[in-house]
Every structure is written in structure tokens, then in C-alpha cells.
C-alpha positions as CSV (number, residue, x, y, z in Angstrom):
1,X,16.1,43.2,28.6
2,X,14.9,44.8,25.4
3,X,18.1,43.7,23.4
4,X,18.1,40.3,24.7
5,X,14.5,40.0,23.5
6,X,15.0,41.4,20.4
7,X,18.8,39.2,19.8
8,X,16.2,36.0,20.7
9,X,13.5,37.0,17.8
10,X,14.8,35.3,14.9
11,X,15.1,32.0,17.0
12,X,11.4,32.5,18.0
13,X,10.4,33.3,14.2
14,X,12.3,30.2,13.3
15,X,10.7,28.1,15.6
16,X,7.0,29.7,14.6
17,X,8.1,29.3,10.5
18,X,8.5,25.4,11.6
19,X,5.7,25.1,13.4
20,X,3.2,26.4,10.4
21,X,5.0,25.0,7.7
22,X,4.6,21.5,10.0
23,X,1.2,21.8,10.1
24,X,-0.1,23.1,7.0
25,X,2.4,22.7,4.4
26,X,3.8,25.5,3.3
27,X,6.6,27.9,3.9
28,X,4.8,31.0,5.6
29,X,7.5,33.0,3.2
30,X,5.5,31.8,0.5
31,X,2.7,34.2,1.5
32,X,4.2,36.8,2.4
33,X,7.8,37.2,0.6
34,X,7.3,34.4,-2.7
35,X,9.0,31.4,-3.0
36,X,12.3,30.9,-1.7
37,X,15.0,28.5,-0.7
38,X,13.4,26.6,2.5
39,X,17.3,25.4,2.9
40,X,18.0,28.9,3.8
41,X,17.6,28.1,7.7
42,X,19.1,24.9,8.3
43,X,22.3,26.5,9.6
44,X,20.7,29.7,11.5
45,X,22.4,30.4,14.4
46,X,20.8,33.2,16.8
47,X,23.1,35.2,20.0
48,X,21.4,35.8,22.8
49,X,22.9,37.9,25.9
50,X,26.3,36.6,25.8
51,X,25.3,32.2,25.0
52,X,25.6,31.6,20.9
53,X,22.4,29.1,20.3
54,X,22.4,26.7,17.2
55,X,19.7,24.9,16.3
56,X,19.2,23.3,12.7
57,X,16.0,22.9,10.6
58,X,16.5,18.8,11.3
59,X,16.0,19.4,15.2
60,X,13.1,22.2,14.9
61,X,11.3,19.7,12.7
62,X,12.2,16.4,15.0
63,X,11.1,18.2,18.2
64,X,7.2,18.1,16.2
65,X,8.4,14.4,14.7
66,X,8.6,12.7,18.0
67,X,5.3,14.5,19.3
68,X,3.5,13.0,15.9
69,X,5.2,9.7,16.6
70,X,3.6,9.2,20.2
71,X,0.4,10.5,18.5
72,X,0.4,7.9,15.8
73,X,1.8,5.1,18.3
74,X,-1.4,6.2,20.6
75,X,-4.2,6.3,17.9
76,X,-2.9,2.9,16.6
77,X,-3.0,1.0,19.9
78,X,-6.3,3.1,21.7
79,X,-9.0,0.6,19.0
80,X,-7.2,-2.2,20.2
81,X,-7.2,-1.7,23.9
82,X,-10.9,-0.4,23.9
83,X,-11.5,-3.3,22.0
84,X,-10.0,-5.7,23.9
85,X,-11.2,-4.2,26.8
86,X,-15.2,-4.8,25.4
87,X,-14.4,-8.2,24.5
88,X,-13.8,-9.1,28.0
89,X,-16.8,-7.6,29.5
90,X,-18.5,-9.3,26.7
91,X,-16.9,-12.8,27.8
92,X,-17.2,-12.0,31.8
93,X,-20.8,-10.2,31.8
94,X,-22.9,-13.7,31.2
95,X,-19.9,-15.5,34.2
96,X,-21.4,-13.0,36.0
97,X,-25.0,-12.7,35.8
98,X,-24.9,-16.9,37.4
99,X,-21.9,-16.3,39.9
100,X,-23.5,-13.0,41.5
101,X,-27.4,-14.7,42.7
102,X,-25.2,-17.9,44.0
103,X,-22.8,-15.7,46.2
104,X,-25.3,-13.0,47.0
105,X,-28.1,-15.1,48.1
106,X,-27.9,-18.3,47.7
107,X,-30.3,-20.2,50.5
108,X,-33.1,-18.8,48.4
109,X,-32.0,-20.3,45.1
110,X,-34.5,-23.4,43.6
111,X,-32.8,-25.8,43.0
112,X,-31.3,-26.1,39.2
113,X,-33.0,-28.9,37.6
114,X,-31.1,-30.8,34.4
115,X,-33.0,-28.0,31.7
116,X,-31.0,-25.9,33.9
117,X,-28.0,-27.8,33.1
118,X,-27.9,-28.3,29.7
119,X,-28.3,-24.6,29.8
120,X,-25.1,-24.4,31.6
121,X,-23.4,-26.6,28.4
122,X,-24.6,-24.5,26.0
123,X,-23.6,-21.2,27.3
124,X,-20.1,-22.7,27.9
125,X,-20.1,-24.0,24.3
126,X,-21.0,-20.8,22.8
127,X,-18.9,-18.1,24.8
128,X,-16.0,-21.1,23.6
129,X,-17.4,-20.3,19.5
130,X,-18.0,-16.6,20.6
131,X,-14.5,-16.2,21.9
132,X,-12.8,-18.2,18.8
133,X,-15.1,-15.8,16.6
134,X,-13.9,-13.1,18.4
135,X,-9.9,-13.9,17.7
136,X,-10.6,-14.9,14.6
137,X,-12.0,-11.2,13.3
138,X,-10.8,-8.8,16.0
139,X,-7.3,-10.0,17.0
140,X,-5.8,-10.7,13.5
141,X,-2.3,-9.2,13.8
142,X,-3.0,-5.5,11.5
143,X,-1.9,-5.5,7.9
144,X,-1.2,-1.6,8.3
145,X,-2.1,1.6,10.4
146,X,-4.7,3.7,8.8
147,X,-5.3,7.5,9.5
148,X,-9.3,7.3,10.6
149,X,-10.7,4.8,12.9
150,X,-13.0,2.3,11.0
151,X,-16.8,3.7,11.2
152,X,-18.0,-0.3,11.2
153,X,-15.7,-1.1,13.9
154,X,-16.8,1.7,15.9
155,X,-20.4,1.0,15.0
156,X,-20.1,-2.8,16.3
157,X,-18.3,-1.6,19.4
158,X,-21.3,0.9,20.6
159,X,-23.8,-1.9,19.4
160,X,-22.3,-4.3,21.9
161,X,-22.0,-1.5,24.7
162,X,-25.1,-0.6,24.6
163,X,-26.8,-4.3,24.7
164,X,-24.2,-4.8,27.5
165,X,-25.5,-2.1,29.2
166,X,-29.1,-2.7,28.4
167,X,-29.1,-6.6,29.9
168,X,-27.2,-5.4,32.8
169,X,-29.4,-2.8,33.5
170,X,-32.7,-5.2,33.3
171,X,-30.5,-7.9,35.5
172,X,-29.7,-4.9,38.1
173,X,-33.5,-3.6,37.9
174,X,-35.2,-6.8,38.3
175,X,-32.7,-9.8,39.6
176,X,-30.4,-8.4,42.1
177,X,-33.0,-5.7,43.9
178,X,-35.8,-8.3,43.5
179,X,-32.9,-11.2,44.5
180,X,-35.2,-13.2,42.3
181,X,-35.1,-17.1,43.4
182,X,-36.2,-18.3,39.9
183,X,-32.1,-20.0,39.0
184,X,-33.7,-21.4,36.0
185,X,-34.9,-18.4,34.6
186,X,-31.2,-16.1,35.4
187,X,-29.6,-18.8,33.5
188,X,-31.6,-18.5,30.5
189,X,-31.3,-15.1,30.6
190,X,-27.7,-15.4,30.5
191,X,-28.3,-17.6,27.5
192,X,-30.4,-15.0,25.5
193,X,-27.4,-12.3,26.3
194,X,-24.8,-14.8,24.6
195,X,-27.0,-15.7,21.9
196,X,-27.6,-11.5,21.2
197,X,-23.7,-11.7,21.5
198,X,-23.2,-14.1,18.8
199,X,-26.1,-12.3,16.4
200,X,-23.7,-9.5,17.0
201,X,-20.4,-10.8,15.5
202,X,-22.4,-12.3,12.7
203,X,-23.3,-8.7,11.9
204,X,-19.7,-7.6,12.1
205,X,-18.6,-10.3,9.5
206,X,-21.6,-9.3,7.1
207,X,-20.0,-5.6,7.5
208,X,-16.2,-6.4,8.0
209,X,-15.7,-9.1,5.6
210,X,-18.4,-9.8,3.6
211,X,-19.8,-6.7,2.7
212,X,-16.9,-6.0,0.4
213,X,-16.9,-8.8,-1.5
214,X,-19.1,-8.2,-4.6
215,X,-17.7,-6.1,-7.3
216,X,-19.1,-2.4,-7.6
217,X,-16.4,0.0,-8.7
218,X,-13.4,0.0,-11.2
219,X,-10.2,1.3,-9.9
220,X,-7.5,2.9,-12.0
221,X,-4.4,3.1,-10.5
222,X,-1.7,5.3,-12.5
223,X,2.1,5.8,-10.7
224,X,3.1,9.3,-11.7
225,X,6.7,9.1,-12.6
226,X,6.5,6.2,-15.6
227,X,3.2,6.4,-16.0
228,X,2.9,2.4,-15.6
229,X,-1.3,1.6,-15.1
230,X,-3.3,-1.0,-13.7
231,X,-7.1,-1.7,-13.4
232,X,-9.1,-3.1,-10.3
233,X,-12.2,-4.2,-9.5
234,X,-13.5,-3.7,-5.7
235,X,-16.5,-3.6,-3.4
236,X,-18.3,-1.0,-1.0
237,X,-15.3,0.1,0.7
238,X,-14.0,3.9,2.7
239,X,-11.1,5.5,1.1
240,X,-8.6,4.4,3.7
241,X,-9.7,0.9,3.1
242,X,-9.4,1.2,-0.2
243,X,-6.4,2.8,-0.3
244,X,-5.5,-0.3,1.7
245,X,-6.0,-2.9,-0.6
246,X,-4.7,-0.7,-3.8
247,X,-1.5,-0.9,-2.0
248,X,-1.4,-4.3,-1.5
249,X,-2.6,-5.0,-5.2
250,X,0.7,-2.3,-6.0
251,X,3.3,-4.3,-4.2
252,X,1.7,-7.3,-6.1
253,X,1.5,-6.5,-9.2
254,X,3.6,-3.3,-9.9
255,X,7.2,-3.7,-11.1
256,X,9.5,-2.3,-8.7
257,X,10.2,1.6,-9.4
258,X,13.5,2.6,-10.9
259,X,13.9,6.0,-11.0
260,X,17.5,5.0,-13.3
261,X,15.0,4.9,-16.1
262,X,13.6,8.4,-15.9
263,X,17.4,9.9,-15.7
264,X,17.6,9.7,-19.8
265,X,14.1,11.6,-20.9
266,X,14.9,13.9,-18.2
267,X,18.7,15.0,-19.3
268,X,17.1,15.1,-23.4
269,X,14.0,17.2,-22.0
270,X,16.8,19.7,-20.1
271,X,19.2,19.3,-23.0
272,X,16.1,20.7,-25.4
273,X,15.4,23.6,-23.3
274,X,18.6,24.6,-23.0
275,X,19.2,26.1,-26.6
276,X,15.2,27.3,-26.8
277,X,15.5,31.2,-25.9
278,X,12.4,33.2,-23.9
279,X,11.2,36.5,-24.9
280,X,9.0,38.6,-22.1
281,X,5.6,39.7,-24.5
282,X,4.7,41.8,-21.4
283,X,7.9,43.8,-21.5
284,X,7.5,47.8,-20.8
285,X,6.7,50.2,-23.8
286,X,9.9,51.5,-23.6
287,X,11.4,48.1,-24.2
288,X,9.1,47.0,-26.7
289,X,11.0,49.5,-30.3
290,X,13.8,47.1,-29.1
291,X,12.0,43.9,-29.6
292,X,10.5,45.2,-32.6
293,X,14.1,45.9,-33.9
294,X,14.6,42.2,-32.7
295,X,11.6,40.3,-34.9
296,X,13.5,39.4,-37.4
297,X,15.7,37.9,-35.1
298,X,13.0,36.1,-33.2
299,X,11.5,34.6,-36.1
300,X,15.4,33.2,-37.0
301,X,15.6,31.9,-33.2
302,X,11.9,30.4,-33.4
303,X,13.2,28.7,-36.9
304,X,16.0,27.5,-35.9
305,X,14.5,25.8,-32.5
306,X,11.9,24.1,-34.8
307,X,14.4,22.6,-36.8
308,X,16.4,21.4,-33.3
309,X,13.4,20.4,-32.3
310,X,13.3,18.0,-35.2
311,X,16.8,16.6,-34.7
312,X,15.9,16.0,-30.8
313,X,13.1,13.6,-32.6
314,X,16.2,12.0,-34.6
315,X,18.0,11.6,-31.5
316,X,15.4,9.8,-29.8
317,X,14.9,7.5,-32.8
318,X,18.7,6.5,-32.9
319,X,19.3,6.3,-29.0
320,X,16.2,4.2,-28.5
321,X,17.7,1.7,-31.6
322,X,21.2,1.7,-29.7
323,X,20.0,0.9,-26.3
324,X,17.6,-1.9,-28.0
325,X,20.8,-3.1,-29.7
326,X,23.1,-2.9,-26.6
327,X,20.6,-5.0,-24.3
328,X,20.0,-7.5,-26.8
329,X,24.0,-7.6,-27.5
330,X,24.1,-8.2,-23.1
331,X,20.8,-10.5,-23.5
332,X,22.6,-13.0,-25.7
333,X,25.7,-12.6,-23.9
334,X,24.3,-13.6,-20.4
335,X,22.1,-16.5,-21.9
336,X,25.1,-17.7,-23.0
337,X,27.2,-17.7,-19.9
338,X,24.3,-19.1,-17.7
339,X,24.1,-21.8,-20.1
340,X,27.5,-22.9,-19.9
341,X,27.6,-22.5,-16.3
342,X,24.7,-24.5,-15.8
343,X,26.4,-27.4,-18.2
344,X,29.4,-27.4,-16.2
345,X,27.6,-27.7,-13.2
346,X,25.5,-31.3,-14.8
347,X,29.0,-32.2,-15.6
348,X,30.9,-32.1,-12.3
349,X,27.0,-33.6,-10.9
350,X,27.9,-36.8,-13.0
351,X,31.5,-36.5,-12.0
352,X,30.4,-36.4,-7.8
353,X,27.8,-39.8,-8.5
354,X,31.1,-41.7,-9.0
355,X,33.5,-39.6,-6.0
356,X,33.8,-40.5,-2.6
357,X,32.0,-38.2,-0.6
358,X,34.4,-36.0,0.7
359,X,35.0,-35.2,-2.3
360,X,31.4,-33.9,-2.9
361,X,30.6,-30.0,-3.2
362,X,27.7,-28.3,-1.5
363,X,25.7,-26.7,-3.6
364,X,26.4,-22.9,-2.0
365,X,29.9,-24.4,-2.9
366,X,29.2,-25.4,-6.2
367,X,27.3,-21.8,-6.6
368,X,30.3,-19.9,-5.4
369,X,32.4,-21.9,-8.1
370,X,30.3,-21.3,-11.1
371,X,28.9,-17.3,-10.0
372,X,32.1,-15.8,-11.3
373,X,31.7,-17.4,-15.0
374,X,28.6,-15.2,-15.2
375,X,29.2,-12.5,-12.8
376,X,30.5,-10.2,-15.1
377,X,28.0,-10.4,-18.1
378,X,25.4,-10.4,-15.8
379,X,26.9,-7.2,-14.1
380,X,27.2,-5.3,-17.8
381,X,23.4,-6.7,-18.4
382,X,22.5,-5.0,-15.5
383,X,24.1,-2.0,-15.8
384,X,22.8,-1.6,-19.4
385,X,19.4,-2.0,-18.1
386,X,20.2,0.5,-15.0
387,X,18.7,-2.5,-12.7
388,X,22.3,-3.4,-11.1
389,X,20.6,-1.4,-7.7
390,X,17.7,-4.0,-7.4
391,X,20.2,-7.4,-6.9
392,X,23.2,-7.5,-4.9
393,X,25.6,-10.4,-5.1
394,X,24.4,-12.4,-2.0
395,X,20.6,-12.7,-3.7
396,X,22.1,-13.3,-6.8
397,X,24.3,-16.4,-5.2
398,X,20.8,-17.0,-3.3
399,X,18.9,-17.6,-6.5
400,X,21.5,-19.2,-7.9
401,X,21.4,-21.9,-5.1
402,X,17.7,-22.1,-5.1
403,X,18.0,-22.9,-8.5
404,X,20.8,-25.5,-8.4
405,X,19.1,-27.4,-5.7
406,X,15.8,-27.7,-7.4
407,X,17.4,-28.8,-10.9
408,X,15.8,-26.0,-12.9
409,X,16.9,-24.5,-16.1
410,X,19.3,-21.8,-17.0
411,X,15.9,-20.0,-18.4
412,X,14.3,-20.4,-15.1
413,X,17.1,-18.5,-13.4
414,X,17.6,-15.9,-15.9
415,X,13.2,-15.0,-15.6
416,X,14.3,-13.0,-12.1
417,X,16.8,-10.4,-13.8
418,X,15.6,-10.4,-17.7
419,X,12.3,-8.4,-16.8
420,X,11.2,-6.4,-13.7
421,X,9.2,-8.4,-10.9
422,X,7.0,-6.9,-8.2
423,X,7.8,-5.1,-5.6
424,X,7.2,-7.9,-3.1
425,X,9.8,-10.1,-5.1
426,X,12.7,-7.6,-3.6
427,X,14.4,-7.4,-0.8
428,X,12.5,-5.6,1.7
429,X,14.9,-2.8,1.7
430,X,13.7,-1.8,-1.8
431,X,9.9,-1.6,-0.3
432,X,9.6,-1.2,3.7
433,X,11.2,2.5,3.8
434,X,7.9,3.9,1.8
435,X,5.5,6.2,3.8
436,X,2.6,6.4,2.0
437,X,0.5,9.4,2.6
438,X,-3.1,9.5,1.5
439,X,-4.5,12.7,-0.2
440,X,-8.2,13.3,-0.7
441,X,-10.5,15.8,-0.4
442,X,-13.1,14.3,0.7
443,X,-13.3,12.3,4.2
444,X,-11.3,9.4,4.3
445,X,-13.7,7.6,6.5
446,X,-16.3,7.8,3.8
447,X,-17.3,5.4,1.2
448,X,-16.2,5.6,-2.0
449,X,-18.5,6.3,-5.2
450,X,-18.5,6.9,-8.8
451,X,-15.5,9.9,-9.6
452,X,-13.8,9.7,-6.6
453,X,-10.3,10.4,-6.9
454,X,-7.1,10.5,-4.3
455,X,-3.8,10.7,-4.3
456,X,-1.2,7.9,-2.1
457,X,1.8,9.9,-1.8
458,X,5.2,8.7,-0.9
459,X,8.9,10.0,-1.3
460,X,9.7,9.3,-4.9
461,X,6.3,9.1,-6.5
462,X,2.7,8.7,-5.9
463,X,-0.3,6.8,-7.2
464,X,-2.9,8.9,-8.8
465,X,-6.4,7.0,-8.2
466,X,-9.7,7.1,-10.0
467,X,-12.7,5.0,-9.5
468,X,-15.4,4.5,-11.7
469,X,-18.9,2.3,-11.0
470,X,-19.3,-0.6,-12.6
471,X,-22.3,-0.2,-15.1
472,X,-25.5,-2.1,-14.7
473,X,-25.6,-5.0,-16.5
474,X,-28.8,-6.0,-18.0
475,X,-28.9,-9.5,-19.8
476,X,-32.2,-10.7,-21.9
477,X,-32.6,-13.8,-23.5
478,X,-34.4,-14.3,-26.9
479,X,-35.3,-17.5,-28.1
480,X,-34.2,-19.3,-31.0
481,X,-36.9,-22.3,-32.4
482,X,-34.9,-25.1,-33.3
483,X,-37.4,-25.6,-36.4
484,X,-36.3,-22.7,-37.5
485,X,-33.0,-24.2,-38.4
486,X,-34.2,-26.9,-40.5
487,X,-34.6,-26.5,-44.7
488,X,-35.9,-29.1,-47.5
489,X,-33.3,-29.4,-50.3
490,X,-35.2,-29.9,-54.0
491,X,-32.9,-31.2,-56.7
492,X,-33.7,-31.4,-60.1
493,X,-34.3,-34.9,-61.7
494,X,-32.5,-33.4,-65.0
495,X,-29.2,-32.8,-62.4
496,X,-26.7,-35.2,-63.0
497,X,-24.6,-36.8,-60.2
């Protein structure tokens, strides 16, 4: 029993190592050992009794995945069933404040004059407006699942629980144990709940939608890979919502990340290190006649990696001139080609205005006939630009068709693939894989304020975020006389004209 417990202990540490590096973030090896390899365990395989076990990293760390999943899947879809669960005792409490004194005792009722009527159209008129109101703000289709439930939303959805609660609890107290006979007066009550109901929403659009909507802070938004910046101006917003719109102002304006473009600085930064040698200034006493011996040396070393350092700048200079050359060379090249392709195509269009038509081409025909006269130059453009990842052939032909059917120019086809778009203007391939975490230390459900900064993480990069308050702005006016602007010329008689 002993040896089948202890032949069973490294699966159980695996498992525990997963579970703590799952939940805080680091390796518990890390703490206790240093840093190592955290590939080291994705082929572990533990024997116990006589059964060999295998279990990989990948399925110690989806067994916690599909647990999170259901976790996320539930806090996503708990607001909107509580929610819709208050909206229809919203709509059905004022139904039933008139059904219940006609069903429970009705020979006691007075009769319902027209007053009482016209009370009847107006609370069916405005539980219509409240229930429009209600789709309108509640039951938009959600732009994107945020970690923290919305403080206003919960806010409203006590508000209108408690009012609920509080007009059912008068109607209980002094309609149904009275069974008060006065219709007219139940009626308008019910009219007085829908109209509290309606003050409600109004609230909730001052605090949803409107609230926001004045300028009060400055955003800077910085991706950490390229270092490419933009500035924003937002409202009175929590950092989830305002991590929100940042990422929709990203996918807007942002060009698409391409990580091709980081490969060059990254092999001349490695290719720099590699002839720079390190000496340990810490070393032992006993070591240290040895690197005394040695200072000459050093001092040679440290000479000569200043003046590598110098022909790294030289390097840069005349690679950055090349690959300025080589795109324009491709630039010109590819204007060209579209250009041609594009007269060829007016040509054969004046050529089909006098053919029969079945002799007329389509024009994804007439697209597939003219792609190949520019495929290749606008491959090598491409390529020189390390963009060929971001268009594949079909959205190339795609554009190309879009283009031909709408008479544009060859310039106005060439604007998608001379200069990065957005994000959005990609397939959604490019885009709809990135899981963006948000990192901040202070509570997410809070608002934001001057020098608050966090983090939206994905896989390749993130988005460093910093928010400033807009400055007050105090404007005077001074007054300007308009006789003040008026002079007397005196000319001489003795002046001659």
C-alpha cells in the first residue's frame, strides 16, 4: 500500500503544480527551486501498482479549462436571465394588481366609470413604451463579455425590486386584506406603479447611456511590441467599460499587427550581443589576480565592442536605405501592372458593348483573366513588405471584383495593400482568435480617474493604457472698443502727390 502510494506521488504533485500555477500564475518551482523549463512535464508519465498512467500538461490544464468555460458561460448568461426575469414581473405586476380585485371579489367592485377607462388606455400605452424602452436598452444583443458585473446595472435592478416589492406590499396590506371596492382608485394605483416604472428606465439611460457621454479623461493607448500610439478622449466610465470601448477604438483605428516586422530589429539586437563578452565583477577573491591579469584584455574587448557597436549603427543606416529602395523598386513595379491590367480590362469593356452576349465575361471572369498579369508583382510587393500573411488570393480576386464592378481606379485598388488598414478591414481570422485579458490593480468595477493605468493582454502583445483628466478649461473674454481701432492721418501741405 505504501509503494503504491508513494509510485502515485509524482502524479499527485503534477496535478497540485497545475492546479497553483492555474490559479495564480506561476510555476510553484519558481519559489522553491528558481526558474526552470515549465515544458519539463508535458510528457511525465507516473507507474502505479502494475497500470502505466500518462497524462500530458495539455489535459491537466483542460481538465481546469472546461471547469473556467462553464464558469464564464454561467456568469455571462446569470445578468441576463435575472434580468429578464425582473422585466417580466415589471410588465405582469401592474396586469395584476386590476385582474386579482375582479377575480377575487368582484360583486363588490363599483362600477368603473369612463376616468376609469381612459386609465385603462393609458396604462396599456405606456407598459407598450415601457416594454419597447425596455428592449431597446436591456435586450441589445452584447458587444462582449466583461469580467465584473456592471455596478449601474445591478444598481437599476435592486431599484426596480425593491419599488416592486414596496407597491406590492402596500397593494397586499391595504387592497387585497381590505378587498377594497374603490376600482377606480386600484386602477390609478396601477397607473402610479407604471409611471415609477418608466421614471426608472429614464434613470438607467441617464446612467447607461448618457452619463458617458461628455469628455472627462484622455486615454493613451500604446501596443507594446511596435510601439504604435493613439490618443482618446472618454467620459465617466469603470475600467472594464473602458477597456471596452479602447478595444473597439483598436480594432478601428489600429493597423493590423505584424509581428514579420519585429523579426529584423530582433535578429540585429541578437546578432550585437552575440560578439559583446560578460565579465562576473562579483567573482571570488581567488578569481579576481586572474581578472586583474586579464584588464588589459578587457579594456581591448570593451574597445573593440564600441567600435562594433558603431558598425551595427552603419548597418542599420544601409539596410534601412536598401529595403526603402527594394519597396519602392516593387511599388513602381505593381502600379504598373495594375495599370495595365486595369487598361486591358476598359479595352475588352468597349470590345463586349459591340459582342453578342454570349460572348460577354462576368466580371469574376474578367477578374480571373486579368489577376495573373499582377499576381506575381503583387506577390514580391508583398513579400518585400512581409504583409503576404494578411491577403490570400480569394480576397485579393474579391477586391479585385469589387473594384471592376464599381469602375474605380487602379489607385483605388492598390490603397488596400500599399499601406496597412485596421484590424476590422481583415478577414476575421486575423482578429476573432484574440483573448484579451485585462490587468489592473485596482477593481475593475470601479471608475476610472486621473493616473489610472491597466494593462489588455492578449497572446502576441498587449495594450499598455494610461489615462489622464482633461484639464479645466477656463475662458474669459476681454473687450475690444471698436474706437479704439480708428486713427486721424495728418499730411503735410508741403507733401507732394
Amino acid at each position: 500500500m505504501n509503494r503504491d502510494w508513494e509510485e502515485g506521488l509524482p502524479w499527485l504533485l503534477l496535478a497540485a503544480r497545475e492546479v497553483v500555477q492555474e490559479s495564480t500564475g506561476f510555476s510553484p518551482n519558481d519559489l522553491v527551486f528558481g526558474h526552470k523549463d515549465d515544458n519539463w512535464g508535458e510528457t511525465t508519465t507516473a507507474v502505479t501498482g502494475t497500470s502505466e498512467l500518462s497524462i500530458s500538461q495539455e489535459e491537466v490544464v483542460g481538465l481546469g479549462k472546461g471547469i473556467q468555460d462553464r464558469t464564464q458561460d454561467f456568469r455571462r448568461y446569470l445578468p441576463l436571465a435575472v434580468g429578464s426575469c425582473v422585466g417580466l414581473l415589471v410588465l405582469a405586476t401592474p396586469l395584476v394588481f386590476l385582474l386579482l380585485p375582479a377575480v377575487m371579489w368582484p360583486d363588490r367592485l363599483q362600477a368603473c366609470g369612463a376616468a376609469c377607462e381612459g386609465l385603462f388606455l393609458s396604462i396599456a400605452f405606456k407598459l407598450l413604451i415601457l416594454l419597447v424602452a425596455i428592449w431597446a436598452l436591456f435586450l441589445r444583443p452584447g458587444r462582449a463579455s466583461l469580467p465584473r458585473v456592471c455596478v449601474y446595472r445591478a444598481f437599476l435592478t435592486t431599484l426596480t425590486l425593491l419599488l416592486t416589492m414596496s407597491y406590492w406590499l402596500f397593494y397586499g396590506v391595504r387592497i387585497l386584506d381590505a378587498q377594497d371596492d374603490d376600482y377606480h382608485g386600484i386602477v390609478q394605483f396601477a397607473v402610479s406603479l407604471v409611471d415609477s416604472q418608466l421614471f426608472v428606465h429614464y434613470l438607467a439611460v441617464v446612467l447607461l447611456e448618457l452619463r458617458h457621454f461628455q469628455p472627462c479623461y484622455s486615454v493613451c493607448v500604446m501596443r507594446s511590441t511596435d510601439g504604435e500610439t493613439r490618443h482618446y478622449n472618454i467620459g465617466q466610465l469603470s475600467i472594464q467599460r473602458a477597456a471596452l470601448s479602447i478595444l473597439e477604438y483598436y480594432y478601428r483605428d489600429f493597423p493590423l499587427h505584424n509581428p514579420a516586422l519585429l523579426s529584423a530589429s530582433k535578429h540585429r539586437a541578437a546578432k550585437h550581443l552575440a560578439g559583446l563578452k560578460v565579465y562576473n565583477v562579483d567573482a571570488p577573491e581567488s578569481a579576481a589576480g586572474a581578472q586583474t591579469g586579464n584588464g588589459n584584455q578587457s579594456r581591448a574587448m570593451v574597445t573593440a565592442a564600441a567600435k562594433r557597436k558603431d558598425g551595427v549603427h552603419n548597418e542599420l543606416y544601409y539596410e534601412e536605405a536598401d529595403y526603402e529602395r527594394r519597396v519602392r523598386k516593387r511599388r513602381a513595379r505593381l502600379v504598373v501592372a495594375v495599370e495595365e491590367a486595369f487598361t486591358h480590362v476598359r479595352r475588352m469593356k468597349k470590345e463586349d458593348e459591340r459582342a453578342s452576349p454570349s460572348d460577354i465575361m462576368d466580371v469574376r471572369e474578367a477578374a480571373l483573366a486579368i489577376f495573373p498579369s499582377m499576381a506575381r508583382a503583387l506577390q514580391k510587393y508583398l513579400r518585400t513588405t512581409r504583409r503576404q500573411h494578411c491577403h490570400s488570393m480569394e480576397s485579393i480576386q474579391k477586391h479585385l471584383a469589387f473594384c471592376l464592378v464599381n469602375n474605380m481606379s487602379p489607385k483605388a485598388f492598390l490603397e488596400a495593400y500599399l499601406a496597412p488598414g485596421p484590424t476590422l478591414q481583415y478577414g476575421p481570422e486575423r482578429w476573432m482568435a484574440d483573448q484579451w485579458t485585462l490587468v489592473s490593480e485596482a477593481s475593475v468595477t470601479g471608475g476610472i480617474k486621473d493616473g489610472t493605468e491597466f494593462l489588455l493582454r492578449c497572446l502576441d502583445f498587449s495594450l499598455a493604457v494610461t489615462i489622464k483628466s482633461i484639464p479645466y478649461i477656463r475662458l474669459t473674454e476681454e473687450y475690444i472698443d471698436p474706437k479704439s481701432h480708428k486713427f486721424i492721418l495728418l499730411l503735410q501741405s508741403e507733401t507732394s502727390v
